[in-house]
C-alpha positions, 0 to 999 in steps of 0.5 A: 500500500502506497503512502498516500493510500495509507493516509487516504484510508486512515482520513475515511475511517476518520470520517466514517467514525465521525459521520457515524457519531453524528448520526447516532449521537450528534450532541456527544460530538457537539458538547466535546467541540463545545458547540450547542446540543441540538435535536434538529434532523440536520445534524443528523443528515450531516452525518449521513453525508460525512459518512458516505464521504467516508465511503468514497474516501475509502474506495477511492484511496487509491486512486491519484486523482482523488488523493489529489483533489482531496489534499485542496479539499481538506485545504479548503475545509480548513479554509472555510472553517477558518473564516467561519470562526474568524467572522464570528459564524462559529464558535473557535472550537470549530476550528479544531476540525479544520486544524484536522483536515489541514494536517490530513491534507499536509500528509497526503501531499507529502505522501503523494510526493514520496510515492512519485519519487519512488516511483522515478527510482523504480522507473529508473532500476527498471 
């Protein structure tokens, strides 16, 4: 398994994981971000969502295209996260989140670059 799989298989299971909690007991989730507990649906539609992300996040772990793509996704998650909390939408324990998916992304990028320089060795002993 290459390492910029690795790092895509263990940023779905990260999902999986959250998208399930969000599900089954969203305010578990909110109380350890510090973020209001809520009875609307909407959390747990957002859990639904983030757990079938989940599952592309896993089947395609390793294709490049997508490893790709998700390392400027997580960029901008963070990115918007940031500026929610900046702005005064969330609260800063929101940030956190984005603090996640900004070093997922990092990892990702520099597996993806140790991948293609072993690749360029093996290319070259081949």
């Amino acid at each position: 398994m290459s390492k910029s799989t690795f790092s895509a298989k263990v940023f779905a299971v990260y999902v999986l994981f959250v998208g399930v909690v969000l599900v089954v007991a969203p305010n578990f989730l909110l109380s350890i971000f510090r973020l209001p507990q809520t009875s609307e649906v909407w959390v747990h539609v957002v859990g639904v969502l983030v757990f079938n992300i989940g599952i592309y996040a896993w089947i395609s772990s390793s294709h490049k295209p997508f490893l790709v793509a998700s390392v400027y996704t997580r960029f901008l998650v963070f990115a918007a996260l940031t500026t929610f909390v900046v702005i005064g939408l969330a609260r800063p324990m929101l940030g956190l989140l984005g603090v996640v998916d900004l070093l997922g992304g990092i990892w990702t990028y520099f597996a993806l670059k140790a991948d293609a320089s072993v690749t360029k060795v093996t290319a070259r002993v081949a």
